[in-house]
N, C-alpha and C positions, 0 to 999 in steps of 0.2 A: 819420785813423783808417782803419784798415783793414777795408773793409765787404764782401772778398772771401767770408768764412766766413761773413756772414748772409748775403749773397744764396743760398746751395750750402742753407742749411739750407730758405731760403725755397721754394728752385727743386725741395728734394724731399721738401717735407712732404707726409701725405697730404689729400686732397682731403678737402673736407669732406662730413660724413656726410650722408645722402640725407635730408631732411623724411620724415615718416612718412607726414603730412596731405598732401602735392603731390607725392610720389613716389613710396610704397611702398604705402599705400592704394590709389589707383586702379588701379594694378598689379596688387593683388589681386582685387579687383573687377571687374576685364577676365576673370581666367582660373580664378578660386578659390572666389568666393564663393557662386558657382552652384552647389557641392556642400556648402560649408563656411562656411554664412551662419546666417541669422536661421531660417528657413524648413526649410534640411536641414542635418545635420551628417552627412557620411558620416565615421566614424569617430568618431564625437563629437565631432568635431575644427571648432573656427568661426577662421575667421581676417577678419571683419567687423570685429572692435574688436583692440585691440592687445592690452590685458590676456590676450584670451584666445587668443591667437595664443602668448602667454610660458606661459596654464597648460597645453595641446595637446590634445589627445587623449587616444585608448584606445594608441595608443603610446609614449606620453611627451609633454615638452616639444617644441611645435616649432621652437623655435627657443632656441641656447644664446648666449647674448648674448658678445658678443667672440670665437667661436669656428664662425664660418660652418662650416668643413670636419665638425663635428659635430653641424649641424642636419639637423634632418629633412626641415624645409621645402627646403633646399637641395638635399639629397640627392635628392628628390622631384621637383626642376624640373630636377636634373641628368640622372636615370636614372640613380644609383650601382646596380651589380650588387645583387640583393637586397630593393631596396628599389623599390615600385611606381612607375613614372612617371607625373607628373602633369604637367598635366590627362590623365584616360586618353583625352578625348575632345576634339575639337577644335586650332587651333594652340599646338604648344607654345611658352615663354616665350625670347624671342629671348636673344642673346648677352649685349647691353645692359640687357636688363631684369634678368637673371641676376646682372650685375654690378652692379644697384640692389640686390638684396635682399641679394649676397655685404658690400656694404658698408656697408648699415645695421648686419649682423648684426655685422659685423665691429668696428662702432663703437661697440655696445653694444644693438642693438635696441632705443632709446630707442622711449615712447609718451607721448600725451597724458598729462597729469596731470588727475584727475578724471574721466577717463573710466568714462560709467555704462552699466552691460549694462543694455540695454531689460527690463522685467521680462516672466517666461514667461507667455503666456498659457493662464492654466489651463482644463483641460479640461471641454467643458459637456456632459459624456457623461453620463449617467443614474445610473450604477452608483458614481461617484465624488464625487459629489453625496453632500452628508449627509442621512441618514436622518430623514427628516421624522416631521410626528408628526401625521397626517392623524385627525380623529373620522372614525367610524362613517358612512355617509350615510344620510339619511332616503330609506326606502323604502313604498309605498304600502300592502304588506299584511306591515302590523308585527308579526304575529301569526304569519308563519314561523318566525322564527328564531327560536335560543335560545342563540347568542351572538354578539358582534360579528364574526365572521368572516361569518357569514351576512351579514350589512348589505351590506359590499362585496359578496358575489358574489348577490343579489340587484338589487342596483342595477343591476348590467350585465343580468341578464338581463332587466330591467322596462325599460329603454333598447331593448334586442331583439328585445321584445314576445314573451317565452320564459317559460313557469312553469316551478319546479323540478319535479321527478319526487315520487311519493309518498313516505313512508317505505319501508324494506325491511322485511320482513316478522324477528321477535323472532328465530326459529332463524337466518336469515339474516345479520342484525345480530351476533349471537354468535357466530358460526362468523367472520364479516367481524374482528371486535375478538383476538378471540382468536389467528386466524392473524398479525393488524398485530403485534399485541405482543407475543407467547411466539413465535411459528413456531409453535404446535399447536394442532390442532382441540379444541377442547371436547368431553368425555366422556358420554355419553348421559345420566350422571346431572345434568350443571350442563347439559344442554339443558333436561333436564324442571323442574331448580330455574327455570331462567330461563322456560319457560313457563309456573309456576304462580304465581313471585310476582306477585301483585295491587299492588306496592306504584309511586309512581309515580317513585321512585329508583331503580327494579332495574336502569338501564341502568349508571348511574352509581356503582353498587355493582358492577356487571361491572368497570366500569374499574378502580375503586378494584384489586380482588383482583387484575387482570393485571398493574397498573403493578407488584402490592406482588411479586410471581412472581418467583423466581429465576431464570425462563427469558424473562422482559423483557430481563434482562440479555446473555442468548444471541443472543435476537434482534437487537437494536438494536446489539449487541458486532460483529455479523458484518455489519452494513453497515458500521461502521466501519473492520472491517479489510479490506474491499475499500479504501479511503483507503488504511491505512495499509502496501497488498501486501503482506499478511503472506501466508509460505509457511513449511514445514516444513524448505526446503535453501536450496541459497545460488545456484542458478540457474547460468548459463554452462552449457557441456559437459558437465560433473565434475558439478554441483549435487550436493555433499556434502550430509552434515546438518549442520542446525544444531539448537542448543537454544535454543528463545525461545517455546515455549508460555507462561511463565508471563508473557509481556507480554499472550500473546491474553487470558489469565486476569484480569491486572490490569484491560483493558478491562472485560472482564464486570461482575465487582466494580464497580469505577467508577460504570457509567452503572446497577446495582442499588441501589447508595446514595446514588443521584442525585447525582453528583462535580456541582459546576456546572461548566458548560462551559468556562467562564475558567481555574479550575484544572484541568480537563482537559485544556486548550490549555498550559499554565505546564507542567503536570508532565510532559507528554510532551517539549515542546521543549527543556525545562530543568530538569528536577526534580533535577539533578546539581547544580546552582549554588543551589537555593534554600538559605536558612542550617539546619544541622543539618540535612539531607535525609536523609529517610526510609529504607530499602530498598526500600519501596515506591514512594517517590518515584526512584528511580532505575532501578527495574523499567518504570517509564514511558518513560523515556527509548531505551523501545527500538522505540518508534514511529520513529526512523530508524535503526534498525539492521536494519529490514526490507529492507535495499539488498542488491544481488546482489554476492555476492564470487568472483570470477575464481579461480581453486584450479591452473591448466594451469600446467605447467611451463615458463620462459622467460620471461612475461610483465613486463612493468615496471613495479612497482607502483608508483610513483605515479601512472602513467596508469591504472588503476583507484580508488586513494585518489580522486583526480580524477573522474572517471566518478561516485563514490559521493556526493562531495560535492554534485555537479550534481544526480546523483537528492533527495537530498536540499530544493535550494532550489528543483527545480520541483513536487514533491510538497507543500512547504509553499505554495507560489503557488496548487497548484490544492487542497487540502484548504482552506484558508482562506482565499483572496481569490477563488478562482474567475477566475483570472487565464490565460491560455498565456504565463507566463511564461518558461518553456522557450525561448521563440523568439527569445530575447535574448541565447542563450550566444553564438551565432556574430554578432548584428550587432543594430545597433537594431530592434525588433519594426515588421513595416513595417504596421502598421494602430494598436496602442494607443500612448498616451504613457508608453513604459519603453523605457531607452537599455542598452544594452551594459554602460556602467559603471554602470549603476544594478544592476543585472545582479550582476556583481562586487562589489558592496559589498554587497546582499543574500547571495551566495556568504561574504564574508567574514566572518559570523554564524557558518558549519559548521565554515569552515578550520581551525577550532583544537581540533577534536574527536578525541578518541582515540578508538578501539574496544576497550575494555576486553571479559572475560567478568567477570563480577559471578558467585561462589559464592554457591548458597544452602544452607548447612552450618548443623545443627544441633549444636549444644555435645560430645556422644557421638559423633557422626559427625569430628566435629574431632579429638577424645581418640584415636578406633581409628585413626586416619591417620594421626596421629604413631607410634605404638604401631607399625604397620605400616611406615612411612618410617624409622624409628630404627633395626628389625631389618632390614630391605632393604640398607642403607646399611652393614650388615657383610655381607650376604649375596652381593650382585650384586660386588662385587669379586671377590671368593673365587669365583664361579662365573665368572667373564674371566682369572682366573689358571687353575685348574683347564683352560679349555678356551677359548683366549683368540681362534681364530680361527673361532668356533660360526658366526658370520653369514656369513661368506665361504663357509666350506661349507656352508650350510643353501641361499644360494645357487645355489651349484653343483649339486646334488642337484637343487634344484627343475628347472632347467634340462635336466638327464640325464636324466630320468627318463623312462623306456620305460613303453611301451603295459603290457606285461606287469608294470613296476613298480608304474603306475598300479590295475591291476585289484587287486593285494593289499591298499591302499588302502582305509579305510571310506569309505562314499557321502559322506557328512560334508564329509571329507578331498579326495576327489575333486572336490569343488564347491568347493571355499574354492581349491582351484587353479585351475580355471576364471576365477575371479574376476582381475579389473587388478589389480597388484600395489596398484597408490593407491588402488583400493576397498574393498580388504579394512578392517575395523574391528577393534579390539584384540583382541576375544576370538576371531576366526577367524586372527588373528595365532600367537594364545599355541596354539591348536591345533595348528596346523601347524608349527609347532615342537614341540611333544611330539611328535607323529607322526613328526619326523624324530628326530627323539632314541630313540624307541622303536627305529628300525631302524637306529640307530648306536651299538648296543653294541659292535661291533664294532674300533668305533677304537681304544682303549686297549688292547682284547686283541695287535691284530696290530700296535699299535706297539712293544710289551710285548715281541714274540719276536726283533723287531730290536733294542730298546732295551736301554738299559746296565742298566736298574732289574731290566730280567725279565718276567716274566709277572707274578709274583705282586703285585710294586710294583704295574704298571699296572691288573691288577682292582680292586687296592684304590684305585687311584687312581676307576677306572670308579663303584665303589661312592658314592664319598666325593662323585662328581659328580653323579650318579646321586641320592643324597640333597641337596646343597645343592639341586637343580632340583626336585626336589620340594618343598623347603618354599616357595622362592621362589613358585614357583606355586601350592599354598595359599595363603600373604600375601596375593598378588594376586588371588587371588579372592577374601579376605575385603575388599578395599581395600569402604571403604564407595561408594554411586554417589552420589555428591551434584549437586545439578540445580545446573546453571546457566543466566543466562539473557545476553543481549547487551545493553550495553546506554552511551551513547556518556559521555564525561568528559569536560571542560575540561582543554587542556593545560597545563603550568606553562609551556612557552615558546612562545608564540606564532610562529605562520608568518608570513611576508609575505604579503600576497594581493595579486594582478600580478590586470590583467584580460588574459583570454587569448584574445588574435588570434585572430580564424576559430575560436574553442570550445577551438583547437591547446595542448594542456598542455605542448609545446617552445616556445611563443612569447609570451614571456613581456611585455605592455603596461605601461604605468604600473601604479603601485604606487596601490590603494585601500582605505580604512578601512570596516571597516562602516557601511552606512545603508539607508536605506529609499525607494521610489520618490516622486520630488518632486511626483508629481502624486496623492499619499493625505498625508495630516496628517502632520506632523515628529515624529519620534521623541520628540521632547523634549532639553533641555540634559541631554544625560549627556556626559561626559568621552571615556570608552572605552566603547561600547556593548557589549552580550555577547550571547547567545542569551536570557535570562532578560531581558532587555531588549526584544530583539525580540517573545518569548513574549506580554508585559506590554504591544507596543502591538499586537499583532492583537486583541487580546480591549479593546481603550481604545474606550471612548463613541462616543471622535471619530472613530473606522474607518468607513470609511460600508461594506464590504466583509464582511466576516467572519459577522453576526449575519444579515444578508441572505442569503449563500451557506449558511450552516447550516439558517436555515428554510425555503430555500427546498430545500433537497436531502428533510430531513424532509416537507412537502408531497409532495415527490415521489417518495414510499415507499406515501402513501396514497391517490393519486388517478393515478400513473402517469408522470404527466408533473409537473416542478414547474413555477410560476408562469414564472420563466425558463425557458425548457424548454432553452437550450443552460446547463445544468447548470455547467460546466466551463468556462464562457464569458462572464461577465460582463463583457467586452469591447468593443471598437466592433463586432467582427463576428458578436456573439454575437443573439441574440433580447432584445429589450423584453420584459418583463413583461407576459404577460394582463391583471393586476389590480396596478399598482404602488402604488397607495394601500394593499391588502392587505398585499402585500410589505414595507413600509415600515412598517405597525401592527404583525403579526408581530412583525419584527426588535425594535421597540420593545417589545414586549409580552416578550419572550422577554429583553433587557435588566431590563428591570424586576421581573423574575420571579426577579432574580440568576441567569440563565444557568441554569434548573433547565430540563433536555430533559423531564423526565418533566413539568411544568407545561405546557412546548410539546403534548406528546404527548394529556394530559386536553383542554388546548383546542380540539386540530383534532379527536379523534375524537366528542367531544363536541357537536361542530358538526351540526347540521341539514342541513350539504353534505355532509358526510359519511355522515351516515345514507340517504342517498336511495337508491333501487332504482337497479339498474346495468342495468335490461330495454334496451335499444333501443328509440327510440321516429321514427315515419317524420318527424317534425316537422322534429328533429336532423339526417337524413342528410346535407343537402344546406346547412343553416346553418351547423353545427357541428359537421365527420364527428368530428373532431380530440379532442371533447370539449372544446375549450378556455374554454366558458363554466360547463360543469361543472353543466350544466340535471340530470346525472342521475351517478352514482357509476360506477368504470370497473370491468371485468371483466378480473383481473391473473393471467395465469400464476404461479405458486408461483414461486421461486426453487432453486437446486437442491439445498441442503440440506434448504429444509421440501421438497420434495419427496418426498426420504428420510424424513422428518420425521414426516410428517402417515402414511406407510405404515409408522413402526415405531409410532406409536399407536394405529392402527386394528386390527394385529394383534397388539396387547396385548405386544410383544418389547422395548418403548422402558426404554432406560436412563435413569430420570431424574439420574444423576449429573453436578456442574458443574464442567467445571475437567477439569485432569489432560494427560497427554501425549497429543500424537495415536495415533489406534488406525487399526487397517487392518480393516475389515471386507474379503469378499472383493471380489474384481475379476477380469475375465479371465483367462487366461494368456496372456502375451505382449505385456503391455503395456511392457515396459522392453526389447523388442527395437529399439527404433530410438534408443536412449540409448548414449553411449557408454561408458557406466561400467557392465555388468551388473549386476543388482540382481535382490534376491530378495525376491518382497513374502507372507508369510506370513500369511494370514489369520486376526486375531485370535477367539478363543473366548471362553464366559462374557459376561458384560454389555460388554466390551469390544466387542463384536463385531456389538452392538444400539446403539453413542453415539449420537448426534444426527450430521447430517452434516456440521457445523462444526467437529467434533473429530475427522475422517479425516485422517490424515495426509499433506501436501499437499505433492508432488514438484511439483516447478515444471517439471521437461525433462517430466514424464508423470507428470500430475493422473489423478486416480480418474476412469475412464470415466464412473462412472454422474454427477459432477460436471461435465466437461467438454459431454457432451449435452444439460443443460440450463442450457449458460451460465455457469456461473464465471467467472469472471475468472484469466488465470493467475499473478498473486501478480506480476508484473515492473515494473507501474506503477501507481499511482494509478486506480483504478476509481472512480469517481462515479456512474455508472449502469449497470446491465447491459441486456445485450441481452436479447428474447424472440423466441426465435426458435419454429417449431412444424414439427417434421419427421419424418418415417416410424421415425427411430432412438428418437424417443423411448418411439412405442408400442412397438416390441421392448424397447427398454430395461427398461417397467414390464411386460412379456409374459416375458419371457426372462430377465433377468439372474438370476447365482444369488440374489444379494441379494433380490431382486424376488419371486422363486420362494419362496424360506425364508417370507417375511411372508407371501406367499399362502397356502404350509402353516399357517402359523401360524395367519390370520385363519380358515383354514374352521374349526382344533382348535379355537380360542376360539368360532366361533359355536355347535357342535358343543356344546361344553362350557356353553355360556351360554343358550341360548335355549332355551325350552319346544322339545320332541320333531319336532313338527309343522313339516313344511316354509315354509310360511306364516310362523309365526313368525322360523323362523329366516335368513329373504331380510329380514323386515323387519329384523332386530337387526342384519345384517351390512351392511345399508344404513345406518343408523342410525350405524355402527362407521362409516363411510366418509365421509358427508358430511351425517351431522346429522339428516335427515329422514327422513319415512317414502318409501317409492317408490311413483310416482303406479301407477295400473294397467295402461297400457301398460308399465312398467320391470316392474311385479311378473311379468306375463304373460312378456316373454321372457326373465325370469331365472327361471321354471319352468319354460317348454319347455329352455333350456338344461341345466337341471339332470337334467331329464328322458332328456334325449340320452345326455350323459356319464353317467348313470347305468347305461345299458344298456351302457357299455364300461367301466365303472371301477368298484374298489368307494366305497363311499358317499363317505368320508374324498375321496379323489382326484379323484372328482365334484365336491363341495365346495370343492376347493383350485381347479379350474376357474372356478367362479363366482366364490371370490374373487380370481382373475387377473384377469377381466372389471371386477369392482368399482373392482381397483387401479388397471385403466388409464381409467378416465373422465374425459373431460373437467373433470366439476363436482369430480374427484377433487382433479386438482392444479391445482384456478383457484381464487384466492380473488375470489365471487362479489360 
């Protein structure tokens, strides 16, 4: 037998493939597992056990079995151009060893069979922990409180050897309740009701009437859209407008007919998916279409689509888990337990989101549009035959046009020129075209003495044009304006969702499904999760996250700081809880309650913590500067719309209307000089011109001065808490601004007009107008010599509007006591 041709096959098979366990393992473990083990995964990436060396990372598989030259793991120990070398640190992987891994891979990247991943050790952080259900604690003087919130936060104080502060005084209390839940000061005549009822519910009947208040809704509507940045434009450079007031409106609505919170979480997030959804339900869904949209010429939109999405999934991280989940887009968060692709898979909940506009057309407003559309659709042809090159030279004109062209120009006209061509809005569009059309009679005459037709064709040509452009313009100014609002859809084709290297929307990682972070309760057995999915587990029993971050932000409206005071931060690096037993009863109490905010809102103000005097007392300064044991109630600058707020009710000028598009009270001149888009802000008149300051219309590049000085938020991210700042601009602000100025005129004609003749009386009424009480006799004293002063240089009226300048800016004016 001829045994030539087995030896030749013998002599060049290949060698056999390397053990995993005694030669690709250990290997790994010399130079890998120090970044990509049990302990750290840089990239998410473990190459400890095999299995998970075949499923890789945030970049893919790392290894393609039989196909070394297309692994990454390889790629990685070779330094391919492109691709990071590893280890970045320490000796690289010798010739030999390179040649261990090139042909395992090569051979199939066989692994153990039953190989088990150690299980994660879950996190023993506070915030992640499920929501206990602590009783009350027995406290020694049982006769404070007068409901179980008192229990807990007496208990810590009888621990601290600290009494609580006294009650506040009736006036005080009402003015306190009234500013928490409308934003407005109580009216001299529900001061004196509340001072004369005898009955021992009267406090409790205050509550009753405020919760029941259409302006509960205002209040409690505008912390929320600090959450949800809502603004008036779309922010970047350009910050166009947008139409999305009537999502601020749905808010309102909502928390007035106490929405529970669950479906207030549902229908914002997904009221688009729920079955047969509402218009109202999809008016919700525009809680993420408050994201800022890029409008500059050039840009690449899906690197903004991108951008939008993001905002989106750190917005919901920190509205309802109170997570910095943000810090995952580019790489595992280096302090909490949430990884990169955990990151990405929460991301992949938004990815399949349209940005529709949603019309809100009424049935007749529908009818005249067709009606309008029907005639148009014979008319705009006929006027592009007529005069088919209008835009090229409406163009040209605008460009030529001399100084001396300019001056014959109405002021109108002159200003809409002024204006970026991409700011202009349709109606200073359709102007300026008339204008040029007015001084382009012209054309058809003098083409008319050249042309074959004559003169007389082209008049009548002029004529015949001359009328289609008039009716066209008619039409369109009859088109009806129908509101629309933003608001997101479910696509019919789904996107891929990659997680993206380094945050980079060009680099494109493994491909991941929706889900939720491994270290909060599992979504549940759903198939294909959706955002109405995800909706459905923020608001589930088993969140230990959500109903926590809710009351605990609520607390933190009425005492200044909440229980967690890093608000935004239920995290490892966030602040513990004061009172986590509290914490923990709330969130339960607030579940049980079905998610009803106005049940939360009766319970804390209702509280005997809450009713205490906010005096400073020397006991506190040194124990407790912080307030954090809450021995006495805090003293909170207003916010800056009640700040407007509480000054258009005291000088009797307040629109009580809810709802509606934003209004532009005045402002400076000159606030839209460092914008790039020129803009004209035209000061609204009539009741417009008196809103509340939550319904100013809110430019995100340049917010209303008189908003910005006292702390707004600018509509671009997620606010959870504002600042209080206290600074020299503010007294000018309530001194000087026009706005400021008009309420002072106002309040002196209303005291003027209201109060008995007599000076006396009428310093008490306008105090009274301003913060509820009467003024002690040092205040009465130097608001009569003042008055007295300005008397000698002004007539009465003017005098008057002085003193109430003084009023407006007080201290006790805009703090709620």
């Amino acid at each position: 037998m001829n045994i030539l041709p087995l030896l030749c096959v013998a002599l060049t098979a290949a060698p056999p493939a390397p053990d995993y366990a005694t030669a690709v393992q250990p290997l790994l473990a010399k130079h890998c597992v120090g970044c990509h083990g049990p302990d750290k995964q840089r990239g998410s990436l473990r190459l400890d056990l095999g299995g998970l060396i075949r499923d890789g990372g945030n970049s893919g598989p790392a290894v393609v079995p039989g196909k070394s030259a297309e692994s990454l793991l390889l790629k990685a120990v070779i330094g391919v151009e492109g691709v990071s070398a590893m280890p970045p640190k320490g000796p690289r992987l010798t010739a030999d060893e390179v040649a261990v891994l090139r042909a395992w891979i090569d051979a199939g990247a066989a692994v153990p069979a039953g190989e088990v991943e150690p299980p994660r050790v879950a996190s023993k952080h506070w915030s992640f922990q499920p929501i206990a259900r602590p009783a009350p604690p027995t406290v020694k003087d049982a006769g404070w409180g007068r409901n179980p919130i008192d229990a807990f936060i007496l208990a810590r104080l009888e621990k601290e050897g600290v009494r609580p502060s006294p009650e506040a005084d009736r006036v005080t209390l009402l003015r306190r309740l009234s500013l928490d839940l409308t934003g407005l000061p109580p009216t001299p005549a529900e001061v004196e009701r509340a001072r004369n009822d005898e009955s021992a519910d009267w406090y409790e009947k205050v509550v009753e009437r405020l919760l029941a208040s259409p302006h509960h809704g205002e209040r409690w509507g505008r912390h929320w859209l600090d959450v949800a940045r809502y603004a008036d434009t779309n922010g970047y450079s350009i910050d166009g407008p947008r139409s999305i007031w009537k999502y601020r409106d749905w808010v309102i609505d909502a928390v007035n007919r106490d929405l529970p919170f669950d479906r207030f979480t549902i229908e914002q997030l997904a009221g688009d998916l729920l079955p047969n959804a509402t218009t109202e339900q999809k008016i919700a869904t525009g809680f993420h279409r408050n994201t800022q949209i890029n409008q500059e010429g050039g840009i690449d939109l899906e690197q903004f689509r991108v951008e939008g999405v993001v905002d989106r999934v750190n917005t919901t991280g920190t509205a309802f888990l109170g997570l910095t989940v943000g810090c995952c887009q580019c790489h595992d968060h280096k302090f909490d337990p949430l990884s990169q692709r955990e990151y990405y898979r929460f991301f992949a909940f938004f990815n399949n989101a349209d940005e529709p506009t949603l019309e809100l057309a009424t049935p007749d407003q529908l009818r005249l549009r067709k009606q309008i559309k029907d005639r148009l659709a014979v008319l705009e042809p006929l006027q592009k035959r007529l005069d088919p090159k209008e835009a090229d030279r409406l163009t040209k004109w605008e460009g030529k046009l001399t100084p001396e062209g300019r001056a014959v120009l109405s002021a109108e006209v002159r200003h809409i020129l002024g204006i970026a061509v991409n700011g202009r809005n349709p109606t200073q569009e359709r102007i300026l075209r008339q204008a040029f059309r007015d001084g382009d009679h012209a054309f058809h005459v003098v083409a008319g003495l050249a042309g074959p037709f004559g003169l007389a064709m082209n008049t009548h040509l002029l004529a015949a044009r001359r009328k289609n452009d008039d009716e066209v313009e008619t039409l369109k100014a009859r088109m009806p304006n129908i509101t629309t609002t933003m608001v997101v859809e479910e696509r019919k084709t789904p996107r891929e969702t990659t997680i993206l290297l380094g945050g980079d929307f060009t680099r494109k990682g493994a491909p991941v499904t929706p889900g939720t972070p491994a270290v909060l309760p599992a979504l549940g057995p759903v198939e294909k999760p959706t955002r109405l999915d995800l909706a459905k587990w923020l608001v589930d029993g088993n969140n230990p996250l959500t109903a926590r971050v809710v009351v605990n932000r609520a607390w933190q409206v009425y005492f200044g700081l909440g229980l967690v005071e890093t608000e935004n931060d239920f995290g490892t690096q966030g602040l513990p809880p004061s009172h986590p037993e509290l914490l923990d009863w709330l969130a339960r109490a607030f579940m049980n309650a079905g998610w009803s905010q106005k049940a939360l809102h009766r319970l804390i103000v209702t509280s005997a913590t809450y009713r205490q005097s906010s005096h400073a007392r020397p006991d506190l300064k040194t124990l407790d500067p912080r307030n954090r044991l809450l021995a006495r109630q805090s003293r909170l600058r207003l916010d800056a719309e009640v700040v407007r707020d509480v000054a258009l009710a005291a000088s009797g000028l307040l629109s009580a209307r809810v709802g509606g598009p934003g209004v532009r009270p005045p402002q400076p001149a000159g606030v839209y000089s460092f914008t790039q888009i020129p803009r004209e802000w035209t000061a609204s008149e009539g009741p417009d011109r008196y809103r509340r300051g939550m319904y100013t219309y809110f430019q995100r590049s340049a917010p209303h001065p008189g908003l910005t000085v006292f702390d707004t938020p600018d509509g671009t991210f997620a606010c959870t808490r504002r600042n209080r700042s206290n600074t020299p601009l503010q007294a000018l602000t309530l001194l000087n601004d026009q706005g400021f100025y008009e309420f002072a005129q106002a309040l002196a004609a209303r005291t003027l007009r209201e109060a008995p003749a007599d000076d006396a009386s009428r310093l008490g009424h306008a105090f009274r107008l301003c913060v509820g009480r009467e003024p002690a006799a040092n205040e009465r004293d130097v608001l009569t010599r003042l008055l007295a002063r300005e008397r000698a240089a002004l007539p009465d009226e003017a005098a008057w509007t002085m003193v109430a300048r003084v009023l407006l800016n007080l201290d006790e004016f805009i703090t709620r006591e």
